[in-house]
C-alpha positions in Angstrom: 0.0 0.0 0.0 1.3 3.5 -1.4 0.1 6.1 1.8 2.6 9.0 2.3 1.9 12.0 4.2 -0.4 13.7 1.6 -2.7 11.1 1.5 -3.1 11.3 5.2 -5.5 14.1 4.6 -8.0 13.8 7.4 -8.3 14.6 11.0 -9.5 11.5 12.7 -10.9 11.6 16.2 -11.6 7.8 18.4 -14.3 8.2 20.9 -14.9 5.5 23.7 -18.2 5.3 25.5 -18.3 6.3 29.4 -21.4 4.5 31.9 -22.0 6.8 34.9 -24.5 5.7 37.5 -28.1 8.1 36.9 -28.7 7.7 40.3 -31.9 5.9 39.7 -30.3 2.5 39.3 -29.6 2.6 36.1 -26.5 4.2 33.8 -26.1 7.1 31.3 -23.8 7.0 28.4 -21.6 9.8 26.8 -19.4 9.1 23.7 -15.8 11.3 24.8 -12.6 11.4 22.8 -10.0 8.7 23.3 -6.5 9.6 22.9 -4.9 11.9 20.3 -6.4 12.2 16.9 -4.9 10.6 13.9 -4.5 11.2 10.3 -6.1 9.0 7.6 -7.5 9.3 4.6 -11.3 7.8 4.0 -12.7 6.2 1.0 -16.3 5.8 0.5 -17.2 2.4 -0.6 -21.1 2.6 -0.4 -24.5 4.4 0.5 -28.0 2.9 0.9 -31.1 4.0 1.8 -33.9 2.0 3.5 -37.5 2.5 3.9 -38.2 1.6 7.4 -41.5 2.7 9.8 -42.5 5.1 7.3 -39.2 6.8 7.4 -36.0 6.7 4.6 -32.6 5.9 6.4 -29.7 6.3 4.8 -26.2 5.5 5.6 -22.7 5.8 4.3 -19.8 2.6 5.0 -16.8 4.2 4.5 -12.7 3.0 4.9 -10.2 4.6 6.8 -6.6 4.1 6.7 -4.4 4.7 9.7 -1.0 4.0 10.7 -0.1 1.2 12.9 0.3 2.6 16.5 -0.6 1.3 20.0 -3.4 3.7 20.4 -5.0 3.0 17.1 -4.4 -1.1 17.5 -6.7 -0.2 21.3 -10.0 0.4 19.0 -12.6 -1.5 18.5 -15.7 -2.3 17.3 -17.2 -0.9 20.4 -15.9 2.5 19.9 -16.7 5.4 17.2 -14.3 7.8 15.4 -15.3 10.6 13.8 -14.3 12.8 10.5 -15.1 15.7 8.8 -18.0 16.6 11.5 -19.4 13.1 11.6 -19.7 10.4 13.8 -18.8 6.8 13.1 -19.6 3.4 14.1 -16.8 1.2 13.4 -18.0 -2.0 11.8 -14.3 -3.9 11.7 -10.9 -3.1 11.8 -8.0 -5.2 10.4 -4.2 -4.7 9.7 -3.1 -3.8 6.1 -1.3 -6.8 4.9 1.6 -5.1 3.6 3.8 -3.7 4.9 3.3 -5.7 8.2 2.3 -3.6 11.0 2.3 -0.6 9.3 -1.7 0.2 8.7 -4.8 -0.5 9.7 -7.7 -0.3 8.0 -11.2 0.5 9.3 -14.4 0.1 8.2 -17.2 2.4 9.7 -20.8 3.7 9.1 -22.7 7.0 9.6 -26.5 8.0 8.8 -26.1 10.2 5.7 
């Protein structure tokens, strides 16, 4: 894989959910930033759009491409990045095959 630093165009943020106690016996969650952001660029692999409960949903699967680095080997599917102003679910992650260790490659989602 060719990536050199002008194809890392985009500012990529992880978030990791928190659970605080609501005092009612039960939890709230807020999504916060986990670590530093990273550089990446993304490339748009499909939309779709889905008629469901008399509403249209529509969603966008995108890849990211990231270096290799401890913090960015920590995410998972549980977490959320986000780009360009929107937030992420991250559907897989797996390591670029070559060069070894180098890049990782994340798949995520976002409502359109």
């Amino acid at each position: 894989m060719d990536l050199n630093a002008n194809r890392l165009d985009r500012r990529i943020q992880a978030r990791r959910v928190v659970r605080t106690p609501d005092g009612l016996g039960g939890h709230d969650e807020a999504w916060i930033d986990y670590g530093a952001a990273f550089a990446g660029p993304r490339h748009d692999i499909s939309d779709t759009e889905k008629f469901t409960a008399g509403a249209i949903l529509a969603t966008v699967t995108a890849r990211f491409v990231v270096r290799h680095t401890a913090h960015t080997a920590s995410l998972t599917p549980r977490d959320r990045i986000t780009c360009d102003d929107a937030e992420w679910e991250i559907d897989g992650i797996k390591e670029v095959p070559r060069p070894r260790r180098r890049f990782l490659e994340i798949t995520a989602t976002r409502r359109a």
